[in-house]
N, C-alpha and C positions, 0 to 999 in steps of 0.2 A: 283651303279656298275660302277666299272673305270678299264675296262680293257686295256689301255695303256702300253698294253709288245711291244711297235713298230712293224713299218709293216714286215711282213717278208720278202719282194721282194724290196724293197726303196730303201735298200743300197747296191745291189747286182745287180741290171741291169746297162748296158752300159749306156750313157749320148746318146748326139743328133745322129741324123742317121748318120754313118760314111762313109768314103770315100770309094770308092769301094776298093776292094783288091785282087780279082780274086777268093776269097775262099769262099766257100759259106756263105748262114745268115738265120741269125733265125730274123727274122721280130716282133719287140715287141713291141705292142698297149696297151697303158694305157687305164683300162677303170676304171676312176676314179669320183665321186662325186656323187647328186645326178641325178635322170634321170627323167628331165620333156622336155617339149616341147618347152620351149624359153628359150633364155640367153641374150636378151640385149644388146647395146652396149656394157657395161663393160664385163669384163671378167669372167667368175664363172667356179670353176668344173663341169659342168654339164654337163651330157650323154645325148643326142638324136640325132637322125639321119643325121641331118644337122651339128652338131658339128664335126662327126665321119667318115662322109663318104670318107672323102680325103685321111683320115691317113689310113682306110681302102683297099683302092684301091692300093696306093701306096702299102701298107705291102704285100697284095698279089702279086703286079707285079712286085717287088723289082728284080733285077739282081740276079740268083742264089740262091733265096728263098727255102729255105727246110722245114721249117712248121713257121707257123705264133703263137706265142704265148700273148694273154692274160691276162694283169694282172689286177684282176679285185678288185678293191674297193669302191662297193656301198651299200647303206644300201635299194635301191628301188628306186619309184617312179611309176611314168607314163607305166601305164600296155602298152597301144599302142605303146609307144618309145622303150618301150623293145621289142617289138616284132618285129618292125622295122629293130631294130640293127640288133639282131638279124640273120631275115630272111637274110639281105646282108652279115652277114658273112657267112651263108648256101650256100648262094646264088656265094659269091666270092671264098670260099673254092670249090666248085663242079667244078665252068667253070675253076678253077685253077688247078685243082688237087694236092694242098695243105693241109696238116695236120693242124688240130688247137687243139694248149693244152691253157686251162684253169688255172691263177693259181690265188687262192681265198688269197686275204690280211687279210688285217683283217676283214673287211666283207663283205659277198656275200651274201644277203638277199634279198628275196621278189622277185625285178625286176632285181637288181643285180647276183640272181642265175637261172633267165630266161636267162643272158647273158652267161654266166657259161656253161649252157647246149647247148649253140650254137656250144662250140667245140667238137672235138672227146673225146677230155680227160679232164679230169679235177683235179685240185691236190689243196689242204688244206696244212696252217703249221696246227700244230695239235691247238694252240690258235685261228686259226681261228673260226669265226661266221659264221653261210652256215644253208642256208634253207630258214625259215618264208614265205613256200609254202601257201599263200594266201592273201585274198584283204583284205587293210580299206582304209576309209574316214571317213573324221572327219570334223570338224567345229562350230562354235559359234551361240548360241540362245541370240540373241539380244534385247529381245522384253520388258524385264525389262526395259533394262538398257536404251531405246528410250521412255520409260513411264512415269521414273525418271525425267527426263530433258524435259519432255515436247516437245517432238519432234510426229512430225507424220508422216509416214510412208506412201507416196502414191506410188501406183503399178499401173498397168494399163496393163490388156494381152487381148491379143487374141487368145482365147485356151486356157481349164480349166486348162492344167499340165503345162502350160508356164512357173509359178513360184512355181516350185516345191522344199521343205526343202529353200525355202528362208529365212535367219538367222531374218529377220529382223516382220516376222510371226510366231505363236505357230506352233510347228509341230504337222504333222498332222498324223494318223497311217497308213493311204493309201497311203501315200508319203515315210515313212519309210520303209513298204509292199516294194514298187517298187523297191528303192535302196536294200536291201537287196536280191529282184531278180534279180536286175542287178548285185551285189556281185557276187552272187552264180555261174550265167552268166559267169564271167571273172573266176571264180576260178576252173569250170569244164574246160574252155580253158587250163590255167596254168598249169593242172595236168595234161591235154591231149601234151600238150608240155612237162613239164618232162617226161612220160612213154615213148610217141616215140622216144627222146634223152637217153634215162638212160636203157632200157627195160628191159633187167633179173637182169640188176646189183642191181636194189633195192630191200631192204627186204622184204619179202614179208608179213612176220608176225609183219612189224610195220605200225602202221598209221601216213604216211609222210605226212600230205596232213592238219595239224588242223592247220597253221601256225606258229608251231614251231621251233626254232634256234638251231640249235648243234654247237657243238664245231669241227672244223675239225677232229678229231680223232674220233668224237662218228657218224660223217657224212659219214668218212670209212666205221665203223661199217652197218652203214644204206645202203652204195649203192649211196650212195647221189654223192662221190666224188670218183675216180678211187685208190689215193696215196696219201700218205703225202710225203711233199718234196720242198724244194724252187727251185725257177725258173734257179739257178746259179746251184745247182745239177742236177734236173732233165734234163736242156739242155744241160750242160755237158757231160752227162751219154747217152743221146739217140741220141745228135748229134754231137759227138764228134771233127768233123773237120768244124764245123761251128761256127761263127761270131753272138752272138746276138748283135743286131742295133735297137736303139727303133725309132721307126715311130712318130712323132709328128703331131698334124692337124694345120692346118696353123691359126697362133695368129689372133684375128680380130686388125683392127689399132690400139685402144685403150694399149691394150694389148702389141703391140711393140716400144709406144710410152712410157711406163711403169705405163699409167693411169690402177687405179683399182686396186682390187684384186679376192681372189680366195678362195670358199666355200669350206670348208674343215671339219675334223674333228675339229680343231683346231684353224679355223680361227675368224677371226671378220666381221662383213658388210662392203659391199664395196659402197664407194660412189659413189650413182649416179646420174647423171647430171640432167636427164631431171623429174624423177620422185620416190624424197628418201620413202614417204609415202609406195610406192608398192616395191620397194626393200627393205625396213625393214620387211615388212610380208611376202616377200619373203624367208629372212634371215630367218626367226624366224621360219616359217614352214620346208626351209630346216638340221634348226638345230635340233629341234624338231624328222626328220626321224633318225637324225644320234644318239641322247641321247639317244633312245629308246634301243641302242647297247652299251651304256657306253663312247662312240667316243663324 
């Protein structure tokens, strides 16, 4: 599956935060890539907390700010980062009394439509991907492939569960048992997070919640999303006399030194200095979230 129709909002927002001009702004925050908990020196698309918080802060206490909008393109990740975000954009819209519209690119999946539900509104092109309301994890059984080659495998815990689904052991079904209740765990939070965001708007006679993808049109349909519409119309249309300006978070050195690059739908690995082995399976897992969507 290659659904490659381009993003709908890319070429249609403003470039860097612009000069003040006395007239008010709509405040626009990429939330782009996948969403884990580190980024490394080098530079990557990735969503969590600490990448975000800055661009966040400024967009809400921008001069003249009239609603902060969201463009979101993630395929998931890190159930805890998303929540994080999250919570501070809750958290910056309330002591702000700032509006937040949502608007889904090409996809808003899993932890990317936990971010999604952090605004009041939320809007789909109709090609958009939006939902994949629930948890995986995944990983490699190693234990041939160290038997072949003659390797051996020593471990050493303290505490029977210490080395719990360790790739490099046969899995066990009492270890399988747990991860699947810590699943379930995170996926009653998740659906507890969409109801109290979305509440009447969704169907009530669909079952949203098995982890499956809509198209933004069929996500209408569901309650999932408020509108179909790109971010150049819809902030046109509701804020008439205002200025979108996108909010950037500030590059790390690397980055404006022009070392590196950046995890995308599209992209290739980026070199990195101190440790390429964990940044190739970094790569490989974050591409791996994104194929799963055709990206």
């Amino acid at each position: 599956m290659n659904l490659r129709f381009g993003s709908a909002l890319s070429s249609v927002l403003p470039g860097p935060l612009a000069a003040a001009t006395g007239s008010p702004t709509i405040s626009v925050v990429r939330l782009q890539g996948v969403i884990a908990a580190t980024t490394g020196p080098v530079p990557r698309a990735v969503i969590n907390i600490t990448a975000v918080e800055d661009a966040l802060r400024r967009a809400f206490t921008a001069d003249r700010v009239q609603a902060v909008a969201l463009a979101i393109n993630s395929p998931g990740g890190s159930a805890t980062q998303s929540a994080l975000v999250a919570d501070r954009i809750r958290g910056l819209a309330q002591e702000h009394e700032v509006p937040v519209l949502a608007f889904c690119e090409d996809v808003a999946a899993s932890g990317g439509y936990w971010l999604a539900c952090a605004a009041d509104e939320i809007y789909a092109h109709p090609t958009s991907l939006v939902g994949s309301i629930g948890v995986v994890s995944g990983g490699f059984g190693l234990t041939g492939l160290i038997e072949r080659y003659g390797i051996e495998r020593r471990l050493h815990t303290a505490g029977a569960n210490k080395a719990r689904l360790d790739p490099f052991q046969p899995e066990k079904t009492e270890d399988v048992e747990w991860l699947l209740g810590m699943q379930g765990e995170l996926h009653e939070l998740f659906i507890e997070w969409v109801r109290s965001r979305r509440g009447t708007t969704l169907a009530e006679d669909a079952d949203l919640f098995t982890g499956e993808v809509w198209t933004g049109r069929r996500a209408k349909e569901l309650g999932l999303v408020d509108d179909l519409g790109t971010a150049r119309d819809v902030l046109a249309r509701r804020f008439p006399d205002a200025e979108p300006v996108t909010v950037e978070p500030r590059r790390p050195l690397l980055a404006r030194l022009g070392i590196g690059g950046v995890l995308g739908p599209a992209s290739v690995p980026a070199a990195t200095l101190t440790d390429p082995i964990g940044a190739a399976l970094e790569w490989v897992e974050h591409r791996s979230l994104w194929s799963r969507f055709g990206l």
